[in-house]
N, C-alpha and C positions, 0 to 999 in steps of 0.2 A: 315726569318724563313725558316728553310730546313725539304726538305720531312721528312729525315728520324729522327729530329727532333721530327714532327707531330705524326712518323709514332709508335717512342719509347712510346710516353705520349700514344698513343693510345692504346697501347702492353697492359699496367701497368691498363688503365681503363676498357681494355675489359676481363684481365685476372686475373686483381684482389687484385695482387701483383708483387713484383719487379723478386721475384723468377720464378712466372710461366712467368711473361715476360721478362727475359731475357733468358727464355727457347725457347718461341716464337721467338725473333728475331738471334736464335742461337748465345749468345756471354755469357762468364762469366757473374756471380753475382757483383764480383768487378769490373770489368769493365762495367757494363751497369750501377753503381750507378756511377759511375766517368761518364758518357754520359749525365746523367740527372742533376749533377751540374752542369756540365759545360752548359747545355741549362739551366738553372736556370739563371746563372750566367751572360749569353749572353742578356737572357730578363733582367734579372734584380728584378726578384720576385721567390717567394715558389711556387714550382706547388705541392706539394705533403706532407703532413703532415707524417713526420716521426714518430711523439710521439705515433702515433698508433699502432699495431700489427698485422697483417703486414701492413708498410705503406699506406696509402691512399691518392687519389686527395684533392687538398686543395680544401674547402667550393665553392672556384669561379669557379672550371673549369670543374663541369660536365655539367652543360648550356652552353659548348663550344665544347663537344663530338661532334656533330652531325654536327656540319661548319665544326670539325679538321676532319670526317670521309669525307665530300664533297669536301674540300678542298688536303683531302688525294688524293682522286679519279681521281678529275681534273687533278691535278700537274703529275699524271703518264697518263692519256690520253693525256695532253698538249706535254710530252716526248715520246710519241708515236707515237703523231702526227708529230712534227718536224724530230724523225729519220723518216718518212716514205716520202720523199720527193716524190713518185709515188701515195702518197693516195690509196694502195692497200691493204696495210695489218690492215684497220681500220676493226673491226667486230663489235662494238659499234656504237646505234643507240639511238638518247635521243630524248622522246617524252615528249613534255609539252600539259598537258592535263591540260582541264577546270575540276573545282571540279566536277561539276556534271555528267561530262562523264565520268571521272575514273571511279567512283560507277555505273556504269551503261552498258554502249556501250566498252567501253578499249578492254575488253580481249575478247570480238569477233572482232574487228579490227587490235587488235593485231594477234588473229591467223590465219588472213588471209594470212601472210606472215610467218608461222610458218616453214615454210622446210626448209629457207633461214638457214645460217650459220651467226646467230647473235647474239647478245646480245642485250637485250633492257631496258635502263635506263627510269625510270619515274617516270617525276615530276608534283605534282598536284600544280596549281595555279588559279588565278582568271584569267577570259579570257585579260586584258589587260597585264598581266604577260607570259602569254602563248606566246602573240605576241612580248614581248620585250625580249625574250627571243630567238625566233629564228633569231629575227632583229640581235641582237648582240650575234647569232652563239653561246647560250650555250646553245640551241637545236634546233634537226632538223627539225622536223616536229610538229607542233601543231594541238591537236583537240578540237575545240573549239562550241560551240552554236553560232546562227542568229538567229534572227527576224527582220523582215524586222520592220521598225518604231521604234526600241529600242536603238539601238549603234553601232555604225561605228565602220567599223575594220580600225583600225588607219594604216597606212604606207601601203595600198592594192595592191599602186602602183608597188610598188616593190616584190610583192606575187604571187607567186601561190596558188591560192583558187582550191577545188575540194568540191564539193556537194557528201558528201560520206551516208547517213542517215537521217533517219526524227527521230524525237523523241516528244513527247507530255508534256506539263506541265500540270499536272493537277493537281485539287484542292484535297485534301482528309482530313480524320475527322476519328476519335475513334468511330468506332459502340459501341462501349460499351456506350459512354456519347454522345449520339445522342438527347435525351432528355436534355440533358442540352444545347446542342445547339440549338434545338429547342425553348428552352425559353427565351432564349439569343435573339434570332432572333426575339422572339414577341413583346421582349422590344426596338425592331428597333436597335440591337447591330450584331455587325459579328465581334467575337473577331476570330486574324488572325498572322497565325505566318510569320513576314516580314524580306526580305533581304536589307540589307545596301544598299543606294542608288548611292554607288561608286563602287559594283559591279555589273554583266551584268544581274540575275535576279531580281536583285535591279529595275532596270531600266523598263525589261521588265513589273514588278508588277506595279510602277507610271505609266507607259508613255502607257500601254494596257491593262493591267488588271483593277486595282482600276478605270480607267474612265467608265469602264462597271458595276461596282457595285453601279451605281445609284439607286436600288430598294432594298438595303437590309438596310439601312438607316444608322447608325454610323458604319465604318469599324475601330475598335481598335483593337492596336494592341498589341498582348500582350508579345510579344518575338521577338528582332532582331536577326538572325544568319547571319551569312555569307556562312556555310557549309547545305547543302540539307541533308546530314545525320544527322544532328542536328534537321532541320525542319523536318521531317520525325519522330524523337523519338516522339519531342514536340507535333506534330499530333497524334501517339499512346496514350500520356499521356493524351490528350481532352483539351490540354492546348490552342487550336486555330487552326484553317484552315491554313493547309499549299499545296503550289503551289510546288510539285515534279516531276522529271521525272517518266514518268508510267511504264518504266521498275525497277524504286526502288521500287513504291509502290505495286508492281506486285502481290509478295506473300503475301503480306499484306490481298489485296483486296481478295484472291482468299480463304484463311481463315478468312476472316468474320474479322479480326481485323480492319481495315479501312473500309470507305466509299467512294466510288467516288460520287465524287458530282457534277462532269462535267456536268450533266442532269439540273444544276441549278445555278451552276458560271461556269465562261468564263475557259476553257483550250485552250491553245494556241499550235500554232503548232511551232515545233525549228526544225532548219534544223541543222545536224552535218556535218562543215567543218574541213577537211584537210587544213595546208597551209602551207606554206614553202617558203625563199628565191627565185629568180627567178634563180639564179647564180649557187643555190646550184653545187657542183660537185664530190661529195665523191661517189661512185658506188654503195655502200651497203646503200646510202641515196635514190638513186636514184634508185635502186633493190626493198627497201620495200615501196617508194613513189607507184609504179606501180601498186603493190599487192592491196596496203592499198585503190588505186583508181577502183579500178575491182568493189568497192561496191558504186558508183557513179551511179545515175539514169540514161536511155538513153537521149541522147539531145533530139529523138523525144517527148521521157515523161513528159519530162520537159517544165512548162511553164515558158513565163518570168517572172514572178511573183517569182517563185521557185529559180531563177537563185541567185545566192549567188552575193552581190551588191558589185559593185565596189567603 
């Protein structure tokens, strides 16, 4: 498969037709449909339904747009990379962030390094994602959630950890259906919106939260998510207690639409790390690592309890 392969299909699905994209990639009409059979011809399948007006992607390939656009991406950083045998002319910087600190923490840690001459790629993933990710150098830097007693950051040994943030989980509820939770609760019920136990606040809810709701009697549950902006709607709708970061639930709380209920379940405290190969050596990795770490507690502040585990 060649870039500019990728790059044609791409032309035709972001512009609509073969006319405005072969406008886009500057080449005749007859010659860009002679480009696209012959990539047809090469796979070996229809990528485009002709019988339409004007042409369209066949049925299977617009659930492929979005790999062919990261795949686009890669393949000219990749080319970028190898002409730059000095690592100087990189200005591209990929951060893998945990879901719940994109929505939250990101774009003030990102602007901490805002004067720099850079670009910044970012990808949200679950926190073991974030870490296999900079393991195998398709990003630089991850920001990720700790709780001490929850989940080991796998590969540490080979990391740099920075303690850059504190951030709060806490529980919140629909002031509007307050009363229905209330009744809920008398009938010895705490319905609760829960995360997958193969992600990191999956775990944190088993393994620290739910062992401290020993006194509100059946915790069910009424909705799994994976995504904190999910749990967070679900909590608006009164559909169950959900355990969010407090800067999502923020404006929430401050207009009356939620409840913090931390006065009466457990919120937890999460520390936000930085972390990055030990080897890294790109300059512009190592320019916004600095910046990104300026938001690091001091060592004196710091207890060892705080200290991000190795």
């Amino acid at each position: 498969m060649r870039l500019e392969w990728i790059e044609d299909i791409l032309a035709v699905a972001e512009h609509g037709s073969f006319e405005a994209a072969c406008k886009q990639r500057n080449v005749s009409q007859p010659a860009f449909s002679r480009r696209i059979r012959k990539i047809e011809q090469a796979l070996g399948t229809t990528l485009f339904d002709r019988s339409a007006r004007p042409a369209r992607l066949a049925p299977h390939i617009p659930d492929l747009v979005d790999r062919m656009r990261d795949l686009s991406a890669g393949l000219r950083d990749l080319a970028r990379a190898l002409s730059d045998t000095n690592r100087t002319q990189r200005r591209r910087v990929v951060i893998a962030t945990q879901h719940s600190i994109a929505a939250t923490s990101t774009p003030e840690i990102i602007e901490r390094y805002a004067g720099l001459d850079c670009e910044t790629r970012l990808r949200s993933a679950n926190r073991d994602d974030c870490i296999a990710q900079i393991m195998t150098r398709r990003a630089d830097i991850a920001l990720i959630h700790d709780v001490a007693g929850a989940q080991e950051i796998r590969g540490v040994e080979f990391l740099d950890v920075a303690h850059i943030g504190t951030e709060t989980l806490m529980p919140v509820y629909a002031s509007a259906w307050l009363d229905r939770l209330n009744e809920r609760f008398r009938h010895g019920e705490l319905p609760i919106i829960a995360y997958p136990s193969d992600v990191f606040l999956g775990q944190v809810q088993r393994r620290i939260i739910f062992p401290r709701l020993t006194k509100v009697g059946v915790v069910r549950t009424r909705l799994e998510t994976a995504l904190t902006l999910a749990a967070l709607q679900f909590a608006r709708s009164g559909m169950g207690v959900a355990w969010v970061p407090e800067h999502l639930a923020k404006a929430d709380i401050l207009q009356d639409r939620l409840l913090d209920l931390s006065g009466s379940l457990p919120a937890i405290s999460m520390r936000i790390l930085a972390a990055r190969v030990i080897d890294s050596d790109a300059p512009i990795v190592d320019a916004v690592w600095k910046r990104v770490c300026r938001i690091a507690p001091s060592a004196d502040a710091r207890s060892d309890s705080e200290a991000p585990r190795r």
